[in-house]
N, C-alpha and C positions, 0 to 999 in steps of 0.2 A: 742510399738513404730512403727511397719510397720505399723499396724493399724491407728495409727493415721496420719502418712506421705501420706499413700494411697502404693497402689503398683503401679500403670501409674507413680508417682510422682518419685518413686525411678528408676523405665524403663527411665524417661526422662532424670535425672540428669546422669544415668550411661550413656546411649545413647551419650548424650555430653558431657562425657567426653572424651569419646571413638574418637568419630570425631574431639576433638580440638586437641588431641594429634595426631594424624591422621593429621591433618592440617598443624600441627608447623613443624613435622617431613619431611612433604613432599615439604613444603616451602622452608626449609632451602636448601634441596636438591635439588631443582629445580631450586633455583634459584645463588645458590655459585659459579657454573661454567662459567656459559653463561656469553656471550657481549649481554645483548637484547639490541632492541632499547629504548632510552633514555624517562623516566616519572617521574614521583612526585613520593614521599618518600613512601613506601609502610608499612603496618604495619603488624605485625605476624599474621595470622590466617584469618583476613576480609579483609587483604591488602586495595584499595581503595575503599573499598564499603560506608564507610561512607562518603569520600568525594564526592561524585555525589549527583547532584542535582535530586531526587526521579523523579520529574516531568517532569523534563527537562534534561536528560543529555546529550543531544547536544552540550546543551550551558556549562555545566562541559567542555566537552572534548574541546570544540570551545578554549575556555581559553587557556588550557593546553596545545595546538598546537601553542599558541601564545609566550610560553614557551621553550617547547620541540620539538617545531618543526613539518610537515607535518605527520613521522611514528614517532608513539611510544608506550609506552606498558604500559598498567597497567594490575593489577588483582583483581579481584573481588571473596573474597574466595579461593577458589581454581583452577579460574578459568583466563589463562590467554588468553589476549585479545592483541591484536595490533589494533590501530586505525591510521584511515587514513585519514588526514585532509587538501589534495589534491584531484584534479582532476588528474594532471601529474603521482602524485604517485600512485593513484588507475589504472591506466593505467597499470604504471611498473609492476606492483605486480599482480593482478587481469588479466589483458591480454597479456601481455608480457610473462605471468609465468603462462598463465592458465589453464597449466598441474596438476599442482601442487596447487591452489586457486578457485578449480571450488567445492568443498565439501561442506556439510554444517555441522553446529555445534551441530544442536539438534538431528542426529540421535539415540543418546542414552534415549530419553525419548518421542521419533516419538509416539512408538505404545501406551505407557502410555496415550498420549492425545489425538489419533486417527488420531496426523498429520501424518503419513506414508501415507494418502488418497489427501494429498496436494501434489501436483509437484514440489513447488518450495521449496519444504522442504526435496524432495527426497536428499540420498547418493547420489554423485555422481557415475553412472555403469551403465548399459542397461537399465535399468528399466526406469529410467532419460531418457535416449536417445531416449527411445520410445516415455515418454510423449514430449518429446519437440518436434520429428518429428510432431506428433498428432497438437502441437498446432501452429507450424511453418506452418503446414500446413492451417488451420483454421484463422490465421489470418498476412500473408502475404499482402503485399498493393494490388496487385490485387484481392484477394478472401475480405479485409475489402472494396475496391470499391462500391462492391455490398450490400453491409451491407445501405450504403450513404440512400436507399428510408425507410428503417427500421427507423434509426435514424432520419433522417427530420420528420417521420409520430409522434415517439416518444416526440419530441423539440415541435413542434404543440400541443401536447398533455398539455404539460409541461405548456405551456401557458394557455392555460384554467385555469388547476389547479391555476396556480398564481392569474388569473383575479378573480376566485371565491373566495379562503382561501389564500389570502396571507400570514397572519402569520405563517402558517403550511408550510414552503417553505423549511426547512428542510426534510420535511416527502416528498415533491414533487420531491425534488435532490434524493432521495433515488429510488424513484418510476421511476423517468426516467433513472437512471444508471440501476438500475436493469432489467427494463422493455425490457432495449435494449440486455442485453445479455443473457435475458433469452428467447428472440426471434429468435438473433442470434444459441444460442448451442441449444434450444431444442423447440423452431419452438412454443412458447408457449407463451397465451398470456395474461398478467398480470389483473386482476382488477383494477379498478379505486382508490382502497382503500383495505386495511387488506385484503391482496392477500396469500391464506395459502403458497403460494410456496414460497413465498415471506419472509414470515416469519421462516420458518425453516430455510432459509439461511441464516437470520437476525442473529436467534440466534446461530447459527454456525460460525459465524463470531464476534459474540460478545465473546464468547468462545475463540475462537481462538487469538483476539486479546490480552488475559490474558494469553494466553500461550509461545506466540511466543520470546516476549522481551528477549536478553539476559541476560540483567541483572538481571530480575526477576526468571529465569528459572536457574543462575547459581550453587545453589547448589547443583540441581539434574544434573548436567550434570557432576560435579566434582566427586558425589559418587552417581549413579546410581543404587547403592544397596539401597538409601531411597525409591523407588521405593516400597519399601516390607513393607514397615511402615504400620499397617490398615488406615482405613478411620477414625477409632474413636480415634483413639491416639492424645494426643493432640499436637497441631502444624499442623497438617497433614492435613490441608483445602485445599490444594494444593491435595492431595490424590481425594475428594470429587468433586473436580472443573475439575478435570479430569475425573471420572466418565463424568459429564455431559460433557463436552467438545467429549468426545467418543463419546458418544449417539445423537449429535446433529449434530456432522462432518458424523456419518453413516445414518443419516435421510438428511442432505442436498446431499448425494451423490445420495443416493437410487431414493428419494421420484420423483425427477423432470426426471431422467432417466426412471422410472417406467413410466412417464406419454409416453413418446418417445414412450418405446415400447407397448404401450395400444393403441398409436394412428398410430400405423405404421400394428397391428395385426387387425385392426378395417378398416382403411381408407389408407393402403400404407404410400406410403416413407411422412415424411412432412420434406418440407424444411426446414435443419436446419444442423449444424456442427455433431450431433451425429446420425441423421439418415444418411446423407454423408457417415458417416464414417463406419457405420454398414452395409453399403450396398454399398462399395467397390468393393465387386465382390470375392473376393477371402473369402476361410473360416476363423472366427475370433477362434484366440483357447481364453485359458482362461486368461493369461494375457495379450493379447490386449484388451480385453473385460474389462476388468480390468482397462487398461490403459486410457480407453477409460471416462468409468465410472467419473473418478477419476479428469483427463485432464477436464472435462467440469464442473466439481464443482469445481473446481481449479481457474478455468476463469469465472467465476462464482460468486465466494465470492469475489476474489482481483479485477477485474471489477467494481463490483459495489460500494466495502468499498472506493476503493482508490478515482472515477469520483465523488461519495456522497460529499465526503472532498474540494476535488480541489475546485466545485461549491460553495462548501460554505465559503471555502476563495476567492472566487472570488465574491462575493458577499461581505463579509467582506470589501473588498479592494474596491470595486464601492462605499463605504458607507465613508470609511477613505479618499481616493482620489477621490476626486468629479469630478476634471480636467480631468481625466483619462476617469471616466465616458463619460464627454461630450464631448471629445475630437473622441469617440468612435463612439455615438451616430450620430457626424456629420458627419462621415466617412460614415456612413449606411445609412445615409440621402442621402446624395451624390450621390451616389452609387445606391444606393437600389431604392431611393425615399421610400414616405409613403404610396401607394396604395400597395404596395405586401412584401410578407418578404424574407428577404436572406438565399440563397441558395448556393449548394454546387459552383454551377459553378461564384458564385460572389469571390470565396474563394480568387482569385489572385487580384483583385480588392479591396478587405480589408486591405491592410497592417499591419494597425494599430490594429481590432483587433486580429487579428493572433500574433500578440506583446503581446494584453491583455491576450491572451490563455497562448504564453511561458513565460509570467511575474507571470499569477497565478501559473504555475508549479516552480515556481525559487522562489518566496518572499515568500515562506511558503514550503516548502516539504511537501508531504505528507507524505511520510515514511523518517525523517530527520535521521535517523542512517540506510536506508535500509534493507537488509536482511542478513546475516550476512556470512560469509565464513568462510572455515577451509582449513588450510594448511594440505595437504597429507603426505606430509614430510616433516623432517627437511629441513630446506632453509636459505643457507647464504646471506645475502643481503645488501651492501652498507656496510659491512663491520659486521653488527649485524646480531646474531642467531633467526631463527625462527622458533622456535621446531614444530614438527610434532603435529595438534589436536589444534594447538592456536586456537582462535577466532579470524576472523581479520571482523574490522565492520570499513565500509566507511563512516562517517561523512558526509554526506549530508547537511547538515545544513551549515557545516565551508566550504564548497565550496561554497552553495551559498551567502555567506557571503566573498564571495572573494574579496577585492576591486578592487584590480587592475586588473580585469578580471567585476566586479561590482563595482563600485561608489556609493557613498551614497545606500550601497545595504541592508539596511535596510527600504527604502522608496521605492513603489513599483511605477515602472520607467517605462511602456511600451516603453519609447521612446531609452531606452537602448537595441532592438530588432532591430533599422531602424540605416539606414545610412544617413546621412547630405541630402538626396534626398527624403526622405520618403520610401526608398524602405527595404524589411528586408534585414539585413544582414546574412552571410553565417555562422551562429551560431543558437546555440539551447540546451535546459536545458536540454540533453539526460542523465546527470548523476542521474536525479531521477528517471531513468528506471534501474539503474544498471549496471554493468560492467564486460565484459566478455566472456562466455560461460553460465551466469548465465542472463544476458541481459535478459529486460522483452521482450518476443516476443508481446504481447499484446498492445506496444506501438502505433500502427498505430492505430488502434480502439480504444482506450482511450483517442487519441488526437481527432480524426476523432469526439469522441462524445461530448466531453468537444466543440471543433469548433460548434459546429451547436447548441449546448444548451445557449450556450455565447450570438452567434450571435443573436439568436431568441430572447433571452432576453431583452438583448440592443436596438433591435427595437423596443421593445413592453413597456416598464417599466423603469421607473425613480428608483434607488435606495438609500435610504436618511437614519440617523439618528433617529429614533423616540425620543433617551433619553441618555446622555453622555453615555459611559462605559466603559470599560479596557478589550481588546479583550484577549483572556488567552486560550490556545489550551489543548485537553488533550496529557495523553502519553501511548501510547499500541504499540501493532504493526502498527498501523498507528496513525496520529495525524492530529484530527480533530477539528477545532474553539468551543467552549463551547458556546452554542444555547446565542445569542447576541439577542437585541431587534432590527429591521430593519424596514422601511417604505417601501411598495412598491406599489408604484400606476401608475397606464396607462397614458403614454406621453403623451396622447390623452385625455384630461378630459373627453369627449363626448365616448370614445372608450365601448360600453357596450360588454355584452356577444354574442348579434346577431351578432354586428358590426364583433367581434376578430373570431367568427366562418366565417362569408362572407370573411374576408381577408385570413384568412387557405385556404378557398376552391380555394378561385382565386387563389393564389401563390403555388398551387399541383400541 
């Protein structure tokens, strides 16, 4: 009889039975005393995990909030979660309280996937503390200032590429998000095409983004002893995707650092955030060295995944709203005129598109659930318990979906950025940086770059339809448009490749 069952088969079935009884015992307990805050019916053992939508569950919890209100709680497994489907409320809880909500939730299977080398994945404690000086210093509005002739050099770049391969305009947004910060942190400087450095971070970040999701990551974070499971066991794909997820997050830290210090022991310092910082002046011991390492592949992978995305629903969205487009296009005419392209110092004289910049961050999130937070301790709040170790994950998505803060906020509105005068108003989509003491620092350069890739664009390029289709995003740690078919052709019929090179060079 074993024989013919197998023995993996008989390991599996005791394995879960082990865990469901384990599940039901720790439910009941967990949850019979408390006031949580208020969510839909939960069931024994997988609580809500079958009610979310796999792809999308923004749009689950978007609902539910419509229900339950701005806080509330569900569980997935064994995992419980508060979600937060305000802006006000993320505030309360997140900064008001960010003693206590500055944590994160996957340190328990960090080193399993190699993210312990991510920063915004760090415990909250010193180690955190260092990376975040490290990168507050790096990119503060005055130190991204100087970054502005980098980026313009890269945005020119940008355009070429479009004028020769348009269709490959995905592959383009990649090359110029990446191009710029890996100029920035490590003074290096990208190929035209299939850039190796380029690619190890690709796959480090594809990696990564299979790791990060709570939902997908929650039942190892509830029993952190599946952790021992081998790789061959069946179920345990998750075991193997870790393997590489390890191996590609220690080749994107390594690889581009190595280059740094190859070219600082060859040729001195080269301008860049990680030779700055190696050459401080005072000696590095080995966890700044560490920090250091770490903090630049850090800014590194979320730089380039998140500005990749933005660009490409902003594109999306010149394609869906044509009016938008030309409403833009006129402004830079105006403005600009059509012998030179815009530049940083046109930036106050744009209004509108600086509207199109904070409407693509608001009508799409890129990260629509954010990153996620953990309460440090139990915390009473508005009358309901929030046990020490929850998950609480900010809805992104049901904020920008706010109405009465957004109108018709399903239709992307630049004109909901200006006041009755054309001028912006004193508003801005900062909730897709986060909220906190968790707050993206990297905000200033990821607007700064999305600003000058937009503008260039818009001057240079019509964006049109080629063929109906139904825009459909994925879902990982960030969510990005699913490769749509696009027209892109030069405002300018006559506009050749000699012509777009002569107007780069005048407008340097």
């Amino acid at each position: 009889m074993i024989g013919s069952v197998g023995t993996s088969a008989i390991l599996a079935i005791t394995f879960g039975a082990v865990v469901a009884s384990a599940l039901v015992r720790k439910y009941y307990r967990s949850t019979a005393t408390l006031r949580l805050p208020p969510g839909p019916p939960r069931l024994p053992i997988v609580g809500n995990a079958l009610d979310i939508k796999p792809d999308e569950p923004w749009i689950t919890y978007t609902q539910w909030g419509e229900i339950y209100g701005d806080l509330m709680y569900t569980r997935i497994l064994n995992l419980d979660i508060i979600i937060i489907n305000s802006e006000d409320m993320a505030k309360s809880l997140l900064e008001k309280r960010s003693n206590n909500y500055s944590d994160r939730p996957l340190v328990s299977i960090n080193e399993l996937f190699g993210l312990s080398a991510i920063s915004a994945l760090l415990e909250y404690g010193d180690t955190w503390r260092l990376h975040r000086k490290i990168l507050h210093q790096a990119f503060r509005p005055i130190k991204v200032a100087t970054y502005l002739p980098t980026q313009l050099q890269k945005a020119r770049e940008l355009l070429i590429n479009l004028h020769n391969s348009p269709t490959d305009f995905q592959a383009h947004f990649q090359l110029f998000s990446a191009s710029i910060i890996m100029s920035v942190m490590y003074g290096y400087t990208t190929a035209p095409r299939e850039d190796p450095v380029v690619k190890v971070v690709k796959r480090a970040a594809d990696a990564l983004t299979r790791a990060v999701p709570p939902e997908s990551a929650a039942l190892l974070m509830s029993y952190p002893a599946l952790k021992l499971i081998p790789a061959w066991f069946p179920g345990a794909s998750f075991k193997r995707e870790a393997l590489l997820c390890r191996k590609y997050v220690a080749e994107m830290v390594e690889v581009p650092f190595k280059y740094v210090l190859d070219k600082m022991a060859m040729d001195g310092a080269v301008p860049c955030v990680v030779s700055d910082a190696l050459s401080a002046g005072d000696a590095i011991d080995a966890n700044h060295l560490e920090a250091i390492k770490c903090t630049s592949a850090t800014a590194f992978v979320a730089g380039a995944e998140t500005v990749t995305s933005a660009l490409a629903n902003f594109v999306l969205s010149m394609i869906l709203y044509p009016h938008a487009q030309r409403r833009a296009q006129a402004e830079i005419d105006d403005v600009v005129g059509t012998n030179r392209l815009p530049g940083p110092d046109d930036r106050n004289s744009l209004p509108y598109v600086e509207a199109v910049m904070r409407e693509t961050l608001r009508w799409h999130p890129v990260l629509p659930l954010g990153v996620a937070h953990a309460a440090t301790n139990d915390d009473i709040f508005e009358g309901y318990t929030i046990p020490k170790g929850t998950t609480v994950v900010v809805n992104s998505w049901a904020i920008s979906r706010d109405e009465a803060r957004f109108p018709n906020a399903s239709e992307f509105k630049p004109e909901r950025w200006l006041a009755a005068d054309g001028t912006l108003i004193d508003d801005t989509p900062d909730f897709c940086f986060g909220f906190g003491r968790r707050f993206c620092p990297g905000k200033p350069l990821t607007e700064a770059t999305m600003r000058s890739g937009i503008a260039s664009m818009l001057a240079i390029f019509d964006f049109s339809k080629s063929e109906d289709f139904e825009p459909k995003w994925t879902f990982a740690a960030t969510s990005h448009p699913i490769p749509f078919p696009c027209q892109i052709t030069p405002r300018s019929p006559s506009l050749s490749s000699e012509k777009l090179t002569q107007l780069i060079r005048i407008s340097a």
